[in-house]
C-alpha positions in Angstrom: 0.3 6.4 15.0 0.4 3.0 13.5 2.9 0.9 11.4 3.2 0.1 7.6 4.2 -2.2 5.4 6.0 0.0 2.3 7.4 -1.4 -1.1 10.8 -2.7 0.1 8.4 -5.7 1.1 7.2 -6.7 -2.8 8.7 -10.0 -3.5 10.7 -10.1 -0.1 7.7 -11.1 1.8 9.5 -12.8 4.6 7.2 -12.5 7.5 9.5 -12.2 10.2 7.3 -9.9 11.7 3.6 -12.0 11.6 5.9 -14.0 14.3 5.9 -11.1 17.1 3.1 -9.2 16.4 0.5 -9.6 19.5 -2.8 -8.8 17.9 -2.1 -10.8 14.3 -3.0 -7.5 12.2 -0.9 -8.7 9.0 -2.7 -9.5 5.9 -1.1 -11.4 3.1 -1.0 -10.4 -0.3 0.3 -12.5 -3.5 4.1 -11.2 -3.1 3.8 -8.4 0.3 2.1 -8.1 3.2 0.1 -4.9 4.7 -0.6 -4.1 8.0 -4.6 -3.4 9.4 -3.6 0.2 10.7 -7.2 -0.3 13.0 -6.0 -3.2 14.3 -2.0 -2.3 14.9 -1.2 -1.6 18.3 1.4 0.6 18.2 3.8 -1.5 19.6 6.6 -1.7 17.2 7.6 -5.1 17.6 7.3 -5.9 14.2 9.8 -3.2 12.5 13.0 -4.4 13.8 12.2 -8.2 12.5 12.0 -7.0 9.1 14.9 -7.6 6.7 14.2 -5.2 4.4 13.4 -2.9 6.7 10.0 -2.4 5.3 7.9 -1.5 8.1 7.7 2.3 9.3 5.8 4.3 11.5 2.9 6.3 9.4 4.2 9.5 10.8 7.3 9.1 8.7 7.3 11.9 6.2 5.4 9.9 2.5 3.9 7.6 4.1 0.2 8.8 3.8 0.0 6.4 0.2 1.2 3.6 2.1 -1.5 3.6 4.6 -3.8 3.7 2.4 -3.0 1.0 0.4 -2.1 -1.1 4.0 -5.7 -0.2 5.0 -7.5 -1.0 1.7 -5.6 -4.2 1.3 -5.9 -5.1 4.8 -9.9 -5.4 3.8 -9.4 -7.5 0.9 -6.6 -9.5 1.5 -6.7 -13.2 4.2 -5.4 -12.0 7.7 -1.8 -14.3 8.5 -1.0 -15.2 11.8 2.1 -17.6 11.1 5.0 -17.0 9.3 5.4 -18.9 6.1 7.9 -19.4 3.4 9.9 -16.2 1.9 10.1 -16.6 -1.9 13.3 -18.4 -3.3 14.5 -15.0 -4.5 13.8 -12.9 -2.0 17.2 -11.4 -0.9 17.7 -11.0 -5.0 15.0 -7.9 -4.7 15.8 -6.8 -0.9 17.8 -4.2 -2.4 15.9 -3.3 -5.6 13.9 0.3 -5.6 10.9 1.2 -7.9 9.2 -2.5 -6.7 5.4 -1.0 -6.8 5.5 0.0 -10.2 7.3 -2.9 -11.4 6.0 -5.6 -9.5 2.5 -5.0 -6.7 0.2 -7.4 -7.1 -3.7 -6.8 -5.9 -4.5 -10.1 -5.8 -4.5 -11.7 -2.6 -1.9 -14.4 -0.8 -2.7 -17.9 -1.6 -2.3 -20.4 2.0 
């Protein structure tokens, strides 16, 4: 098993979780974050220190498309090991649904 990150993190982004997680396996996109499943220890620190409630174990039901996309991203995408700034309007889309179609960005975070 291993965590991560779904859609409820597109343009939420608050990093909460880079914070606790021992073995700094978060990767940062332009507006989400994804998790290096081959890194991830298993230790589920990070789920509860998300907001939006974002982060899920892979043996959730769905979640085979989400690690996949965590572990292709986690390849292209700068590894993040302090928490930075959520975007100004990041509770405004905490609640919104259908944010990978509408919103995922490929390109990678910018620090």
């Amino acid at each position: 098993m291993t965590y991560v990150v779904t859609e409820a993190c597109i343009k939420c982004k608050y990093m909460d979780c880079v914070e606790v997680c021992p073995v700094d396996c978060f990767y940062e996109g332009e507006n989400m974050l994804v998790i290096n499943p081959d890194e991830c220890i298993d230790c589920g620190v990070c789920e509860p220190e998300c907001p939006p409630k974002a982060i899920v174990p892979d043996t959730e039901k769905g979640m085979e498309q989400w690690l996949e996309l965590n572990r292709t991203y986690a390849s292209e995408w700068p590894n993040i090991t302090r928490k930075g700034e959520a975007p100004a309007d990041a509770d405004a889309f905490m609640e919104v649904t259908g944010k990978f179609e509408k919103y995922f960005s490929k390109n990678p975070g910018k620090r």
